[in-house]
N, C-alpha and C positions, 0 to 999 in steps of 0.2 A: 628844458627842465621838466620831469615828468610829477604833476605836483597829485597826490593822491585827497579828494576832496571826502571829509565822512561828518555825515550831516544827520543828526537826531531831530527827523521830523516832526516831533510832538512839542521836542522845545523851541524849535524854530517856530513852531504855528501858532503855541500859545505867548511867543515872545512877540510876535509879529500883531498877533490880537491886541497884546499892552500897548504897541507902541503906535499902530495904525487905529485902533479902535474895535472894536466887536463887529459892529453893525456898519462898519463903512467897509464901501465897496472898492475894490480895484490892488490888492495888493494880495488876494490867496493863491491868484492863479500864476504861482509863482517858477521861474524858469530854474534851477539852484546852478547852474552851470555857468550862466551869464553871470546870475550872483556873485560866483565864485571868481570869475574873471574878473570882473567890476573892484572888488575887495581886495584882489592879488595887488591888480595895476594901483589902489590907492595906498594900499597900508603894508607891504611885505618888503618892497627893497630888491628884491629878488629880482636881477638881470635876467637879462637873453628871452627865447620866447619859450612858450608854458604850453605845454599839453596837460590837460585835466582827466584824470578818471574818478570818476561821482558815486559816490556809494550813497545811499538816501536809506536810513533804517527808521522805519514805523510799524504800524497795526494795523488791519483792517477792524473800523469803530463798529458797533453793533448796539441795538436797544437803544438807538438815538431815537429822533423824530424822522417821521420816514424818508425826508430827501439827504440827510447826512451821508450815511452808508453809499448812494448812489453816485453824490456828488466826488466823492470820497475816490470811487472807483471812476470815475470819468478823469479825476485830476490825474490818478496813478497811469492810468491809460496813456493820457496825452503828455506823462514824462516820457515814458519809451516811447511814442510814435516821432514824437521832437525831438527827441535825443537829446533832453535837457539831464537824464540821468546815464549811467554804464551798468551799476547795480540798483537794484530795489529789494533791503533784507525786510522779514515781517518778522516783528514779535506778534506777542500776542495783546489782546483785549480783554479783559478782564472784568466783571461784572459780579459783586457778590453785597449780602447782607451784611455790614458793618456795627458794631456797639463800640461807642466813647462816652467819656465824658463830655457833659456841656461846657462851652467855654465860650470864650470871647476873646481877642484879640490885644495886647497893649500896643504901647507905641513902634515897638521896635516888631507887630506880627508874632510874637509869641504868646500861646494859648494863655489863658487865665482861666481858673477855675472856675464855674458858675455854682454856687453856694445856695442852698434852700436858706431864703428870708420874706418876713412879709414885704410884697404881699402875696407872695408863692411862698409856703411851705408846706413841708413831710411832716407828717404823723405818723407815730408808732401805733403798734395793734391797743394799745390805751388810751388813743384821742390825744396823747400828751408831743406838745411841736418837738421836731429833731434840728432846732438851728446847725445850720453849716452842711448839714445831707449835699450829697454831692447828686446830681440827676445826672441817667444817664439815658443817652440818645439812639436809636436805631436808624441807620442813616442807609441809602442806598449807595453804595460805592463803586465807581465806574473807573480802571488804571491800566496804564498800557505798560505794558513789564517786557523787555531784553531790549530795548532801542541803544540804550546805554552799552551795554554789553554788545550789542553788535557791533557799536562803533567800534567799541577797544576791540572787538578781536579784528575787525577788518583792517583797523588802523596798525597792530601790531604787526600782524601775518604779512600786510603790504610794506612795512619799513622794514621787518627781521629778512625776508627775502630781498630785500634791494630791488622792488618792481616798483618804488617812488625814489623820487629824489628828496621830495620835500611832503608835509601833509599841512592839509588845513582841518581845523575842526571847526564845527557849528554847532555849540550849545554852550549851555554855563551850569553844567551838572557835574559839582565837583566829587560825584563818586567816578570822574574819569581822571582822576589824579593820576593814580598809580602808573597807567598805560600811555597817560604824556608824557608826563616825569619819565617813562621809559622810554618813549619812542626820541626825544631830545637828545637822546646820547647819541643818537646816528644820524638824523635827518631835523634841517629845520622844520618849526611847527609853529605857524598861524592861528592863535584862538580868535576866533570869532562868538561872542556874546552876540544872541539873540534877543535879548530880553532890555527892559525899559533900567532892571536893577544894576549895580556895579557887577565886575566881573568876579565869580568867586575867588575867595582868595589863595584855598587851595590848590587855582589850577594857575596861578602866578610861577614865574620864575624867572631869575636872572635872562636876560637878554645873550648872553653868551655863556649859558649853561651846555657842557655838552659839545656839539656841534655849533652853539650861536647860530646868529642868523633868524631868530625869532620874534615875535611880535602877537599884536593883540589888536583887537578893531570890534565896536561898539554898532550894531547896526542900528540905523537910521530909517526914517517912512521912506525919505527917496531911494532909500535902497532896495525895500521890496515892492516899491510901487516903478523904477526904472528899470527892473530885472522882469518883465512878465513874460508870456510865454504870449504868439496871438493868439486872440478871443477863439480862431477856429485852428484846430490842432487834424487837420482830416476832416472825417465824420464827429470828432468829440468838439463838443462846443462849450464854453467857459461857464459855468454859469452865470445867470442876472444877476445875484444879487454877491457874488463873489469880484 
C-alpha cells in the first residue's frame, strides 16, 4: 500500500513542545517517516506492507535569537541526507507590527476584554476617568502562513491523481476540513493530532465515511522521543540542547 504522509511542521513542533516540554531535550530531532511507520503499525488497521512518501510543509524562522534560524536549517538538512523526508514544501515567515486589544484569557482560552479601572485608568483631554476604555496593545507578531495549504494541495493533488493508496495527516488545524472531508471519498485517511488538546472536531468523521477505512491517533512523548533520527546525520550533528 502506497500510504501518502503530509505533515504540518509548525503544528507538529509546537504540539510536540506541549506535550515533551519546551526546554527538555531529546524529542526535536525528530525522524517524521519512522514516526509515520510507528503510527501506521499501531493505530490504522491497514494490511499488507506500506511504502511511505513524506511531504513535510513549513517555514524557514527568522528574527529569532541567533542559533534558531541555524539550528533550523541543520534539522531540514539531515531530513533529506536521512531520507526521513521525500518532499520539504516552504511557506513563508512572517514578521510584522500588530495593534489588539488588551485581554486576558477565561477558562475555556477565550480573550476577555481588559477594561480601564483603578487602579489603571484613562483620562479625557479634561482630567475626567473614562471607566471601561478599552487599551490597546502594540505587539510584535511572528506567523508562519501556507503549511496548511500546502498540506491540502499536496494531500489532494496525491489522492485526485491515484499516486496514494491511502494518506496520513499530522496536524489538528481544522481549516483542513474541506480537503479531508474530500480526500475520504477515495482514499483511507489517518489523522494524527499533534498536540497535548482533543482532536478538532471539525476534522471528525464517520469511520466509514466514503471510502472507510479511517482512523485518528493522539501522539504521545514516546512517540517523538522513539522516532528520532541519529544524533549524527553525516557532517549535520543534532544539536545539544535539542
Amino acid at each position: 500500500m502506497k500510504i501518502g504522509v503530509y505533515i504540518d511542521g509548525y503544528n507538529l513542533y509546537y504540539g510536540g513542545r506541549g506535550i515533551c516540554g519546551r526546554g527538555t531535550p531529546g524529542w526535536r530531532w525528530l525522524d517524521p517517516r519512522a514516526l509515520a511507520e510507528s503510527v501506521v503499525t499501531k493505530a490504522s488497521g491497514w494490511a499488507g506492507s506500506h511504502e511511505f512518501h513524506v511531504v513535510y510543509c513549513t517555514a524557514r524562522i527568522k528574527g529569532q535569537n541567533s542559533s534558531s534560524p541555524r539550528d533550523q536549517d541543520t534539522y531540514l538538512r539531515a531530513l533529506t541526507a536521512h531520507r526521513a523526508v521525500d518532499v520539504i514544501e516552504f511557506g513563508t515567515y512572517v514578521e510584522r507590527v500588530a495593534r489588539s486589544p488588551l485581554a486576558t484569557p477565561d477558562r475555556r482560552g477565550r480573550p476577555v476584554l481588559t477594561k480601564a479601572a483603578w487602579p489603571l485608568m484613562v483620562k479625557d483631554s479634561t482630567d475626567a476617568d473614562v471607566p471601561g476604555a478599552t487599551f490597546i496593545a502594540s505587539v510584535s507578531r511572528r506567523e508562519e502562513k501556507g503549511s496548511d495549504v500546502n498540506v491540502a494541495t499536496h494531500l489532494l493533488a496525491d489522492v485526485l491523481r491515484s499516486t496514494v493508496e491511502a494518506a496520513v495527516v499530522v496536524s489538528n488545524d481544522s481549516d483542513l476540513k474541506k480537503p479531508i472531508e474530500l480526500a475520504r471519498r477515495f482514499v483511507p485517511v489517518g489523522l494524527v493530532n499533534p498536540t497535548r488538546g482533543i482532536l478538532a472536531g471539525a476534522l471528525r468523521d464517520p469511520q466509514r465515511r466514503g471510502t472507510g477505512g479511517h482512523w485518528w491517533y493522539q501522539l504521545t512523548e514516546s512517540d517523538f522521543r522513539d522516532a528520532q533520527m541519529p544524533a549524527t546525520v553525516g557532517r549535520l550533528v543534532c544539536p545539544n540542547e535539542w
